[in-house]
PyMOL Python script that loads the backbone (N, CA, C, O; Angstrom):
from pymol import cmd

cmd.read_pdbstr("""\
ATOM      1  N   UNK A   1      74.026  97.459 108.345  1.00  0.00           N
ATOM      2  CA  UNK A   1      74.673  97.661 107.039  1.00  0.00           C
ATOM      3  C   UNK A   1      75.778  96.639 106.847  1.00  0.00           C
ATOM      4  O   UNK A   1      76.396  96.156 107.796  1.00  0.00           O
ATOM      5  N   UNK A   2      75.977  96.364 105.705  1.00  0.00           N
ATOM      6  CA  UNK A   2      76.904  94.986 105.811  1.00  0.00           C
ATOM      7  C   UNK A   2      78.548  95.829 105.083  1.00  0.00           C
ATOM      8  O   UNK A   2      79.252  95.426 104.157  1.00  0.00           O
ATOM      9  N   UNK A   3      78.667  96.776 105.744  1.00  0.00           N
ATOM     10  CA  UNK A   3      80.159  97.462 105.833  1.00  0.00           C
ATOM     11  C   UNK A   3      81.425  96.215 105.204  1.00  0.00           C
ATOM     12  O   UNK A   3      82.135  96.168 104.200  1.00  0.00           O
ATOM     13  N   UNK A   4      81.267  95.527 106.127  1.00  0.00           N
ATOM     14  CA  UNK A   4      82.546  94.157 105.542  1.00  0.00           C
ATOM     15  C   UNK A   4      82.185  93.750 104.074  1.00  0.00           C
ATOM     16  O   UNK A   4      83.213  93.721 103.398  1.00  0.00           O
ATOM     17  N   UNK A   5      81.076  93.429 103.364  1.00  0.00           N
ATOM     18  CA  UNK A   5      81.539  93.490 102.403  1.00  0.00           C
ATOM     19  C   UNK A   5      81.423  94.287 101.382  1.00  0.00           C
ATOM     20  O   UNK A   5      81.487  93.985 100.190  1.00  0.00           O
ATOM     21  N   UNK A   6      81.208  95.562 101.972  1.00  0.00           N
ATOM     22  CA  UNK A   6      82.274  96.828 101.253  1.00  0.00           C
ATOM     23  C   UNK A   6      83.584  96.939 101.212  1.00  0.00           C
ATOM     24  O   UNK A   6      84.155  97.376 100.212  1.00  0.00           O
ATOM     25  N   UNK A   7      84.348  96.477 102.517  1.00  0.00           N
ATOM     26  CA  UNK A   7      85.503  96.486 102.401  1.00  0.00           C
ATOM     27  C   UNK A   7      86.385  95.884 101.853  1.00  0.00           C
ATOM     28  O   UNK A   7      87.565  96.056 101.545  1.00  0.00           O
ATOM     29  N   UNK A   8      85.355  94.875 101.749  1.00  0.00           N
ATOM     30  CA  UNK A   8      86.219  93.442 101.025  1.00  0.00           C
ATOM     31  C   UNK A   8      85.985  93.871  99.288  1.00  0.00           C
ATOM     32  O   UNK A   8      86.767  93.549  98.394  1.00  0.00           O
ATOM     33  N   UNK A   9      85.238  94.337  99.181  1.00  0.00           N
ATOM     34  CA  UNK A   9      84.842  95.144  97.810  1.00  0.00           C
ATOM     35  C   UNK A   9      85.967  95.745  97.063  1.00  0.00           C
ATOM     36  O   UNK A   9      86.745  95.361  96.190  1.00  0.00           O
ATOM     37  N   UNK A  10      85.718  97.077  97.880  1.00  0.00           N
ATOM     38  CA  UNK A  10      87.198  97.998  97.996  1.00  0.00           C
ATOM     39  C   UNK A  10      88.283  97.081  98.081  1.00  0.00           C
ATOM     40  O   UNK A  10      88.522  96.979  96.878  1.00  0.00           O
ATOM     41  N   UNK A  11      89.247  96.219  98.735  1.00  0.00           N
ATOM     42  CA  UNK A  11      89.784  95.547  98.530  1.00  0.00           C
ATOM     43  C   UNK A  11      90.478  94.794  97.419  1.00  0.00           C
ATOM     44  O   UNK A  11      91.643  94.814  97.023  1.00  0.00           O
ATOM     45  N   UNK A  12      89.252  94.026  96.982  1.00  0.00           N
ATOM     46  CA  UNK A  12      89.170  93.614  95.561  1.00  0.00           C
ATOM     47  C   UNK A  12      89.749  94.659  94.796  1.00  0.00           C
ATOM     48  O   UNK A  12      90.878  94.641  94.306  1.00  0.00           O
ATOM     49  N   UNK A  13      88.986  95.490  94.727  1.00  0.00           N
ATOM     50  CA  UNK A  13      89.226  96.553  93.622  1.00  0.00           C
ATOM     51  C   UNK A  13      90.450  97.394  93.411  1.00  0.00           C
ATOM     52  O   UNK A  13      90.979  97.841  92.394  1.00  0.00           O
ATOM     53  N   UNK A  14      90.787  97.485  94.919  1.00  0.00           N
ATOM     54  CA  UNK A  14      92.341  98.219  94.976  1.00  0.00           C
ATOM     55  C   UNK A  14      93.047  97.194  94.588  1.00  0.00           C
ATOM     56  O   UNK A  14      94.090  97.511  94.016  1.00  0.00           O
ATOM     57  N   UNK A  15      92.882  96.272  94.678  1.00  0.00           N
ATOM     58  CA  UNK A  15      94.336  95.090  94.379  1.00  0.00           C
ATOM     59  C   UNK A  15      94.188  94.634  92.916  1.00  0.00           C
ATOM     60  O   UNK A  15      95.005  93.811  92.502  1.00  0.00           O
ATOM     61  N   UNK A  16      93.176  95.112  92.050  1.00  0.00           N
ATOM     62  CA  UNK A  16      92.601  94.919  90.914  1.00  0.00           C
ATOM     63  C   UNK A  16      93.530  95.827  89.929  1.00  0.00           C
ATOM     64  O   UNK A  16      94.240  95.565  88.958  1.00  0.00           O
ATOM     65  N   UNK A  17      93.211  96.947  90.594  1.00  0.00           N
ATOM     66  CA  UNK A  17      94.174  98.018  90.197  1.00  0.00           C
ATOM     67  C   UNK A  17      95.687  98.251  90.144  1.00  0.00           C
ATOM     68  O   UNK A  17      96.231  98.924  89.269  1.00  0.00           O
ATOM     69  N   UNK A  18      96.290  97.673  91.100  1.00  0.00           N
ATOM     70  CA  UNK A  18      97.156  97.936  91.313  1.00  0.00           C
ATOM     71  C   UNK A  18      98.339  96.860  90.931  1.00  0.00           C
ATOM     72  O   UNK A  18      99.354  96.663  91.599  1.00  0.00           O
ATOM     73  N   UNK A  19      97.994  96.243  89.767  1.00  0.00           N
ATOM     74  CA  UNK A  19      98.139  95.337  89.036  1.00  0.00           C
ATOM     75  C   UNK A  19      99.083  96.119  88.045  1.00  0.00           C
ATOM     76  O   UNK A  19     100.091  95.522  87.667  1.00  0.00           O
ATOM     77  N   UNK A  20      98.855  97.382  87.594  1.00  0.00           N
ATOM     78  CA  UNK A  20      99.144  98.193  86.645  1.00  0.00           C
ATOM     79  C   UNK A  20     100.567  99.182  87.570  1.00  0.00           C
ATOM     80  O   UNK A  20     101.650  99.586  87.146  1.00  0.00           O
ATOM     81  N   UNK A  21     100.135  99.252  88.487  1.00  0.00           N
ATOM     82  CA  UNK A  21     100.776 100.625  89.516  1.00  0.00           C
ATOM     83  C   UNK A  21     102.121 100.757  88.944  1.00  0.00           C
ATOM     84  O   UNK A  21     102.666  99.803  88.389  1.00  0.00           O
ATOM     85  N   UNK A  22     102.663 101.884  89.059  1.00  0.00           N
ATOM     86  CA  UNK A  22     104.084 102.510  88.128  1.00  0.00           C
ATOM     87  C   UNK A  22     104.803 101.425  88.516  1.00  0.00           C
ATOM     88  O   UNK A  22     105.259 100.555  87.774  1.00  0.00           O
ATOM     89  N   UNK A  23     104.955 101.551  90.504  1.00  0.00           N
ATOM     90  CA  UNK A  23     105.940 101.037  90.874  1.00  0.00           C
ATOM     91  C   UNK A  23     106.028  99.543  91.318  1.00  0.00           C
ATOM     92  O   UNK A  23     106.668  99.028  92.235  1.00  0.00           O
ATOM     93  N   UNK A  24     105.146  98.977  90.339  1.00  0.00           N
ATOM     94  CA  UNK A  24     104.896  97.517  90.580  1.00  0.00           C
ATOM     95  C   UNK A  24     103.859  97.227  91.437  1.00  0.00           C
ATOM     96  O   UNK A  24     103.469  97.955  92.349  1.00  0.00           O
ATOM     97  N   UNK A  25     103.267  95.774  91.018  1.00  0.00           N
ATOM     98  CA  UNK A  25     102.255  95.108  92.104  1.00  0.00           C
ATOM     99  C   UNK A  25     102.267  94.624  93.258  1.00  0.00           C
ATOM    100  O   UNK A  25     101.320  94.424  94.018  1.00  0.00           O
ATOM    101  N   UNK A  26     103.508  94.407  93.413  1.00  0.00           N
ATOM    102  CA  UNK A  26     104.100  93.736  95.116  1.00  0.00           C
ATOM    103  C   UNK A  26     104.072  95.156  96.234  1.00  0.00           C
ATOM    104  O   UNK A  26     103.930  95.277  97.450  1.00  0.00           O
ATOM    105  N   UNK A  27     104.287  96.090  95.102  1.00  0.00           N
ATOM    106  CA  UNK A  27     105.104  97.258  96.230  1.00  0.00           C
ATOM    107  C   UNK A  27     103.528  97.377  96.253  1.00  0.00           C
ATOM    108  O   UNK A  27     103.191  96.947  97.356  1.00  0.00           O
ATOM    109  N   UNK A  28     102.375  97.776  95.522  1.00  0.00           N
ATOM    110  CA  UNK A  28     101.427  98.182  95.978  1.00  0.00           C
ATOM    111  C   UNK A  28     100.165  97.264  96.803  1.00  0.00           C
ATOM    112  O   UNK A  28      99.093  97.651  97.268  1.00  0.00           O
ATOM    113  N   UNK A  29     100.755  95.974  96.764  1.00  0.00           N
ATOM    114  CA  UNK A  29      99.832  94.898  96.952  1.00  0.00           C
ATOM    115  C   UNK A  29     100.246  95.203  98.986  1.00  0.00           C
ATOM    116  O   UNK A  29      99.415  95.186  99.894  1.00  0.00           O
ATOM    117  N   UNK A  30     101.674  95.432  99.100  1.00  0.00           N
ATOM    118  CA  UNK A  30     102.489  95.694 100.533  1.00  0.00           C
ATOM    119  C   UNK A  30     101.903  96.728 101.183  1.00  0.00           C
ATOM    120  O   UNK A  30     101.552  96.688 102.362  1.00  0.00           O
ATOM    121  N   UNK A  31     101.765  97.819 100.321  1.00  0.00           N
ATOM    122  CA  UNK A  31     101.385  99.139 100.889  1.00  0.00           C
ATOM    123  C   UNK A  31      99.974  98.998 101.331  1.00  0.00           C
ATOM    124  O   UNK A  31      99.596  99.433 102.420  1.00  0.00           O
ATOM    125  N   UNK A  32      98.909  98.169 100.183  1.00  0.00           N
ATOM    126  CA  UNK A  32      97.510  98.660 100.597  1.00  0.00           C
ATOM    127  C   UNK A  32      97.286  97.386 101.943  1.00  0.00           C
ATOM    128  O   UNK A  32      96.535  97.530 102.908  1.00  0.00           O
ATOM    129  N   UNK A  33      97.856  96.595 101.759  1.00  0.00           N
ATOM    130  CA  UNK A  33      97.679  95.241 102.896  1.00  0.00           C
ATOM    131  C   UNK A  33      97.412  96.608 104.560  1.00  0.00           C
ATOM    132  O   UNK A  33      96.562  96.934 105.388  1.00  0.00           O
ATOM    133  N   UNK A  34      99.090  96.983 104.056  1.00  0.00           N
ATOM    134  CA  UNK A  34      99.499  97.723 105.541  1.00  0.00           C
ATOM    135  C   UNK A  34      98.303  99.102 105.792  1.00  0.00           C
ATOM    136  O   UNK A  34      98.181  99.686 106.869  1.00  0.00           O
ATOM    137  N   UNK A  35      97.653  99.363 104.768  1.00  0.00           N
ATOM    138  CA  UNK A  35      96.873 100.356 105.263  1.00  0.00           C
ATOM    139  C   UNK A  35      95.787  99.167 105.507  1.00  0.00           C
ATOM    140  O   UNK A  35      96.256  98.550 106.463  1.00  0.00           O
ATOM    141  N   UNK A  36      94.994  98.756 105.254  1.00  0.00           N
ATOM    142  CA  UNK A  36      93.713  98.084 105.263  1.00  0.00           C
ATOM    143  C   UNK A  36      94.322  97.206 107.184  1.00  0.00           C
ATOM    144  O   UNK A  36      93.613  97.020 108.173  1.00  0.00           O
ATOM    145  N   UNK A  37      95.136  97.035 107.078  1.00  0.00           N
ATOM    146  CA  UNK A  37      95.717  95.971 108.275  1.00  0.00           C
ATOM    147  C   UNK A  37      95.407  97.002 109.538  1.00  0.00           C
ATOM    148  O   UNK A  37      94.684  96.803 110.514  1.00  0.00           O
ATOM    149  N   UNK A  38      96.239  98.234 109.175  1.00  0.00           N
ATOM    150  CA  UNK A  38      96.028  99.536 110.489  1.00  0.00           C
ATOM    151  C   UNK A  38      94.715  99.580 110.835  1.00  0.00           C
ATOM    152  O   UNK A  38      94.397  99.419 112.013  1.00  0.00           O
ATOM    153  N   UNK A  39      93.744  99.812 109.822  1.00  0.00           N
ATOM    154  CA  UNK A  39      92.452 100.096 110.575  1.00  0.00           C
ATOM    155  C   UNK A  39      91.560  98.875 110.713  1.00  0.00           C
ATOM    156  O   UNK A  39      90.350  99.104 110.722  1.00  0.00           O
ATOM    157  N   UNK A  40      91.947  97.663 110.818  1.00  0.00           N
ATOM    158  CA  UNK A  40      91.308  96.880 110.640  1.00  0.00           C
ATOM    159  C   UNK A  40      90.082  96.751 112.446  1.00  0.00           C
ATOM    160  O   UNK A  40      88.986  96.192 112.481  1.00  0.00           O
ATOM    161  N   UNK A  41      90.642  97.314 113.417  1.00  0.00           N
ATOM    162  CA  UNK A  41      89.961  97.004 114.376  1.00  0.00           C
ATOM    163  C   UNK A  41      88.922  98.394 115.023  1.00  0.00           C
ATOM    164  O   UNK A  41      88.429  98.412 116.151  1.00  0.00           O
ATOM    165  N   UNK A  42      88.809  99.232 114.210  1.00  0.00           N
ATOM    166  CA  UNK A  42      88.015 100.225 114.105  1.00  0.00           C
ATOM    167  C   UNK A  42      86.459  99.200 113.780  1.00  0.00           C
ATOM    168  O   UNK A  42      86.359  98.210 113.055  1.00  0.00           O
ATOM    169  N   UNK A  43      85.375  99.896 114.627  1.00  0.00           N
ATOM    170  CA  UNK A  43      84.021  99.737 114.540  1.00  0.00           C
ATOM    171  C   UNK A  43      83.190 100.089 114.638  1.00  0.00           C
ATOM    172  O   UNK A  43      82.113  99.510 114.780  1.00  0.00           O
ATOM    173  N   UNK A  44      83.477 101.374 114.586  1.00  0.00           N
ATOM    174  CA  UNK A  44      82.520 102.809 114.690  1.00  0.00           C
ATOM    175  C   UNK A  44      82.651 102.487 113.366  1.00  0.00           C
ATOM    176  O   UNK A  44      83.725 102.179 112.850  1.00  0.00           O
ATOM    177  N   UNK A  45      80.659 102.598 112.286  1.00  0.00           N
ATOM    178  CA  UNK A  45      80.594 102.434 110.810  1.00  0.00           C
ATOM    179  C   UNK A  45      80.608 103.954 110.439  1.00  0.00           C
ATOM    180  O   UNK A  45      80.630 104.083 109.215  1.00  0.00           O
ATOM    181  N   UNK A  46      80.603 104.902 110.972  1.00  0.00           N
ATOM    182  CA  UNK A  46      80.882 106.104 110.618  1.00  0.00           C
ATOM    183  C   UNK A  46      82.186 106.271 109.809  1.00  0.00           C
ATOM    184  O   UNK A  46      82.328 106.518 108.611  1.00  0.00           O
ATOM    185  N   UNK A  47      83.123 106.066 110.804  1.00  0.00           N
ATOM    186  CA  UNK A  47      84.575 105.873 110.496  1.00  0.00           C
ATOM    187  C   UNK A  47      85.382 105.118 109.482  1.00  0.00           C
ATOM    188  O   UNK A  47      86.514 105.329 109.046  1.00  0.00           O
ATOM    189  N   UNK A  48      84.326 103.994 109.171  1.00  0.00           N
ATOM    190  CA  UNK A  48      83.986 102.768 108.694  1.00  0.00           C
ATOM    191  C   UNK A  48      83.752 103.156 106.967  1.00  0.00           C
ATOM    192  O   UNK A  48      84.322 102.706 105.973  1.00  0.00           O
ATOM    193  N   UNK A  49      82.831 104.027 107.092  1.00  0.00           N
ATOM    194  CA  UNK A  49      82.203 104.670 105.717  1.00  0.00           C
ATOM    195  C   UNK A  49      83.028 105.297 105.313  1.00  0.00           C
ATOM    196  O   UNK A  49      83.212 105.316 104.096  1.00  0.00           O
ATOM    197  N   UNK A  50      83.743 105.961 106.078  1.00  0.00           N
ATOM    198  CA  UNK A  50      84.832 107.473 106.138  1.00  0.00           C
ATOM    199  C   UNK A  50      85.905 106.564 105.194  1.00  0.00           C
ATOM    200  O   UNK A  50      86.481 106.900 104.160  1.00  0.00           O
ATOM    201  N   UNK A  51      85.939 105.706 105.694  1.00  0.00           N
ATOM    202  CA  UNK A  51      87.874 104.710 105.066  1.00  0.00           C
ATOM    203  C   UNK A  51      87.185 104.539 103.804  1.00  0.00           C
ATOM    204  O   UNK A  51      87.658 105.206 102.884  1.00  0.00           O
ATOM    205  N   UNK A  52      86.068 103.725 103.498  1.00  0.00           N
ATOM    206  CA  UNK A  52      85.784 103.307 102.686  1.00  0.00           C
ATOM    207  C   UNK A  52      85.824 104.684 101.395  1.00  0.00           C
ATOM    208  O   UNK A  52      86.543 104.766 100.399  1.00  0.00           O
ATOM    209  N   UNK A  53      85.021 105.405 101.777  1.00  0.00           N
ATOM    210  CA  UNK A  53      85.289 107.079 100.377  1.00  0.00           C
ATOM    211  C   UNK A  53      86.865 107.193 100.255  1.00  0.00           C
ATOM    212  O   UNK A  53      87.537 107.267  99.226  1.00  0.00           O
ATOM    213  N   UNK A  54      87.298 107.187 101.652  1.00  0.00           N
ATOM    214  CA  UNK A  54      88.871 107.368 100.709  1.00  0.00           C
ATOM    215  C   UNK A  54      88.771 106.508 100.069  1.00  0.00           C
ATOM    216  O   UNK A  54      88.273 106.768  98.974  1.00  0.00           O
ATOM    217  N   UNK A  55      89.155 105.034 100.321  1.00  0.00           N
ATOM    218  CA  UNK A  55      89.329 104.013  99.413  1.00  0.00           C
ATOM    219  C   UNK A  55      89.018 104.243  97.732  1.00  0.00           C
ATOM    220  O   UNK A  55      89.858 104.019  96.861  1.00  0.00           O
ATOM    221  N   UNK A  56      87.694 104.716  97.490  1.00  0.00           N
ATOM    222  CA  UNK A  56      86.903 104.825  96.970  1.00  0.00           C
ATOM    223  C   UNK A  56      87.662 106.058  95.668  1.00  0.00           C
ATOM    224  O   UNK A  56      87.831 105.923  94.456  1.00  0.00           O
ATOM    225  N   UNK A  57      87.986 107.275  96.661  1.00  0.00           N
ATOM    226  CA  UNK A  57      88.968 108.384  96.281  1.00  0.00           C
ATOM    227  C   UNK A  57      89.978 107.646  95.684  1.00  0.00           C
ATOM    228  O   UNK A  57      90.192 108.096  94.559  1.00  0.00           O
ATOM    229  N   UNK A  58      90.546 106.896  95.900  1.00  0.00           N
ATOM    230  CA  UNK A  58      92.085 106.491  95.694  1.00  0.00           C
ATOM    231  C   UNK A  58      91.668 105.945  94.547  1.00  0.00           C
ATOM    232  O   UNK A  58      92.216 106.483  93.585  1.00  0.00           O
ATOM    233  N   UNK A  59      90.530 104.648  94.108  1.00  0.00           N
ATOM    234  CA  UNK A  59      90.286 104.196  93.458  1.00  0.00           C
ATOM    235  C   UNK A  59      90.078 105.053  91.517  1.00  0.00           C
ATOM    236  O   UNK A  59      90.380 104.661  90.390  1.00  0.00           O
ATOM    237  N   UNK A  60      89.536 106.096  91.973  1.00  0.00           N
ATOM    238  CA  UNK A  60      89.216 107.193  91.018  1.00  0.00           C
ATOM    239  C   UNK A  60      90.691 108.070  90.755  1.00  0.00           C
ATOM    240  O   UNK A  60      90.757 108.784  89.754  1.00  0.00           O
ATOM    241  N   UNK A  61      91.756 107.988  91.611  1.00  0.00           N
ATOM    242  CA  UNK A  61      92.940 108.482  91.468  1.00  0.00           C
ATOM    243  C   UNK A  61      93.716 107.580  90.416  1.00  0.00           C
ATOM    244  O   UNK A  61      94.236 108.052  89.405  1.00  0.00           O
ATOM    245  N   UNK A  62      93.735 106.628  90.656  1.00  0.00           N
ATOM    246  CA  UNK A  62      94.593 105.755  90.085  1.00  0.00           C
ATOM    247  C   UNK A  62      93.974 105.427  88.410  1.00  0.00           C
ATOM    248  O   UNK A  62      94.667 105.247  87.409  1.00  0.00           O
ATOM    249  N   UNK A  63      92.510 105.422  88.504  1.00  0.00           N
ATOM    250  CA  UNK A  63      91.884 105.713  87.282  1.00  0.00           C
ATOM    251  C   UNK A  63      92.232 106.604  86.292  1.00  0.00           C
ATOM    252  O   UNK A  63      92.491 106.339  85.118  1.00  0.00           O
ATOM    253  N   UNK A  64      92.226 107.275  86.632  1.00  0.00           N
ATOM    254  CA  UNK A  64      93.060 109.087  86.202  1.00  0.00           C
ATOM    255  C   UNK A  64      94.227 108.390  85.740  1.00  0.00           C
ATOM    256  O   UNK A  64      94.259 107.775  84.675  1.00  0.00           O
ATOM    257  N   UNK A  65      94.974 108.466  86.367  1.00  0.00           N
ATOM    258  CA  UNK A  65      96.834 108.230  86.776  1.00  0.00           C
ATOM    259  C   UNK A  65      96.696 107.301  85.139  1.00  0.00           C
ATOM    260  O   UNK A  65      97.074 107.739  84.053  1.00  0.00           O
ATOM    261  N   UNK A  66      96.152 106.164  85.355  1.00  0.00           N
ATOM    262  CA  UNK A  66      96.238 105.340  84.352  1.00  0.00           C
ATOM    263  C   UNK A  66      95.774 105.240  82.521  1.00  0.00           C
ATOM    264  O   UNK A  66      96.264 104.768  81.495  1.00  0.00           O
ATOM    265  N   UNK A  67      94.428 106.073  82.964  1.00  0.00           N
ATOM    266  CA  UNK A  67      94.093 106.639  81.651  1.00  0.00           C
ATOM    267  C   UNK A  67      94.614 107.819  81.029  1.00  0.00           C
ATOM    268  O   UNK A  67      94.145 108.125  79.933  1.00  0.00           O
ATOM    269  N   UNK A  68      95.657 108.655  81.630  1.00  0.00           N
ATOM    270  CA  UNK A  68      96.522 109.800  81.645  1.00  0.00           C
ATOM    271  C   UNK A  68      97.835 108.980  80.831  1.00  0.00           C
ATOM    272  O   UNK A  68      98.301 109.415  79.779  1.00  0.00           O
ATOM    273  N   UNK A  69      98.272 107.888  81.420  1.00  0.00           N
ATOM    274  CA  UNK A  69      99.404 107.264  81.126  1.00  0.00           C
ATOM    275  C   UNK A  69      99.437 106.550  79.527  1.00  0.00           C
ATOM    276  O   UNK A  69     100.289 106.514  78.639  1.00  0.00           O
ATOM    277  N   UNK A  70      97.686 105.879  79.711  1.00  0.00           N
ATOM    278  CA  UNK A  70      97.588 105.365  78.335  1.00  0.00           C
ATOM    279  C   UNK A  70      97.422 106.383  77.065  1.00  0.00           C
ATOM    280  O   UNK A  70      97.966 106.287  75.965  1.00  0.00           O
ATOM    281  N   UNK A  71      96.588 107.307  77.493  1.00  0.00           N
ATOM    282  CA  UNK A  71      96.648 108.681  76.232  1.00  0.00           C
ATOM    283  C   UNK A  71      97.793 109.632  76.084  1.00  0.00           C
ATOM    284  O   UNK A  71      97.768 110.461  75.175  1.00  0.00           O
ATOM    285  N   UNK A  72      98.705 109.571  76.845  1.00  0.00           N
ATOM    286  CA  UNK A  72     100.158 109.859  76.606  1.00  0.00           C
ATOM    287  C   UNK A  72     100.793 109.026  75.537  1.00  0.00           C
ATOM    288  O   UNK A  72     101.238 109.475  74.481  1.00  0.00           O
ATOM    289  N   UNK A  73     100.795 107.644  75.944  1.00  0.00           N
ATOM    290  CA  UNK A  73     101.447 106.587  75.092  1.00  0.00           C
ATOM    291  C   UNK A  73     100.667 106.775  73.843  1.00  0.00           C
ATOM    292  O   UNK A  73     101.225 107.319  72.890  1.00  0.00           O
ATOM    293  N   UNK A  74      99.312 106.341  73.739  1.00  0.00           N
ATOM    294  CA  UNK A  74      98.938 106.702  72.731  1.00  0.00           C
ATOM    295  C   UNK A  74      99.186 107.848  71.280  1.00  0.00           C
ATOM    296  O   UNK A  74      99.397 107.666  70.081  1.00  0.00           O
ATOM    297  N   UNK A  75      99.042 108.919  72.060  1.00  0.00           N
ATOM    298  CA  UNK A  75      99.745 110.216  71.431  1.00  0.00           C
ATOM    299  C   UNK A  75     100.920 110.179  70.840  1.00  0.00           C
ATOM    300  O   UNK A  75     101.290 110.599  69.744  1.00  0.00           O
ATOM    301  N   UNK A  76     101.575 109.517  71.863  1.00  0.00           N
ATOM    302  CA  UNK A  76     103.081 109.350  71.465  1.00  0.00           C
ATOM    303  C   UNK A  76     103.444 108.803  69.744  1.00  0.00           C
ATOM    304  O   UNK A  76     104.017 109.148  68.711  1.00  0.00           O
ATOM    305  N   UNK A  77     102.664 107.750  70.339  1.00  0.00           N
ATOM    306  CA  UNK A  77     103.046 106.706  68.864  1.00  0.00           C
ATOM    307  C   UNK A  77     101.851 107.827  68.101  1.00  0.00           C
ATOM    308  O   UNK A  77     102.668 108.667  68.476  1.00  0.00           O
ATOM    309  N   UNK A  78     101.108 108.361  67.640  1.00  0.00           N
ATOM    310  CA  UNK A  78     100.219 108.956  67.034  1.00  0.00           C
ATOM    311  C   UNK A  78     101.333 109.770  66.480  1.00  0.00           C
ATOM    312  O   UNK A  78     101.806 109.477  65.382  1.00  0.00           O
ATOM    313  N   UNK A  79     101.904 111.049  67.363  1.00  0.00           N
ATOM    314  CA  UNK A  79     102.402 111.971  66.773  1.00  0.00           C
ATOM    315  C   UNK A  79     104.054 111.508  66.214  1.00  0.00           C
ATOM    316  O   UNK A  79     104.758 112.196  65.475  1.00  0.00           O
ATOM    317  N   UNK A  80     104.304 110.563  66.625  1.00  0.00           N
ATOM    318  CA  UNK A  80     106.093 110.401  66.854  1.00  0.00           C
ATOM    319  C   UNK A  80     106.386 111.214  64.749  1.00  0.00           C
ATOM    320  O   UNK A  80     107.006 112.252  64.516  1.00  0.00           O
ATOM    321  N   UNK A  81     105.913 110.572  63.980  1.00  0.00           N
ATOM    322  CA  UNK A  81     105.980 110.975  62.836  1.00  0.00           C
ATOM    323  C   UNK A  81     106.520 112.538  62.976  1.00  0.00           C
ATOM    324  O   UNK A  81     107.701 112.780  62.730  1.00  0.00           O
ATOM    325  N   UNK A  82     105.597 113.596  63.386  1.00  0.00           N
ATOM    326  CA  UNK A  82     106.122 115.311  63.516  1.00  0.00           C
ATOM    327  C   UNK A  82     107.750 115.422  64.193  1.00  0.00           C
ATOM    328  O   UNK A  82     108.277 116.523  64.356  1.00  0.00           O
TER     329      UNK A  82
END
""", "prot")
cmd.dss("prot")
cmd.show_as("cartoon", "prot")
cmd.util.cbc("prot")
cmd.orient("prot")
């Protein structure tokens, strides 16, 4: 299974994201480095798959988080008139 470039996938995609993140892109670009860095010498693909769904989880979190943030704003200016 070519696991690495899933990870590098995931990767991409978290740092894609996190472009937007509340607390800035550096702080989150720092944080995901340091997680992806910890498990980097794991090679059991079980374990392997396992990181990757979180990843995956997180990815769908932040989705949320963000489309939550934009239909707030949205609303906002919608209702501000009442």
């Amino acid at each position: 299974a070519n696991l690495r470039g899933e990870v590098l996938n995931l990767y991409r995609n978290l740092l894609y994201l996190g472009r937007e993140y509340p607390k800035g892109a550096d702080y989150f670009r720092s944080r995901l480095k340091a997680a992806f860095l910890k498990n980097k010498d794991v090679k059991d693909p079980e374990k392997i798959k396992q990181l990757i769904a979180r990843g995956e989880f997180v990815i769908k979190e932040l989705e949320a988080l963000y489309y939550l943030r934009k239909y707030r704003a949205m609303k906002q200016r919608y209702y501000e008139g009442d």
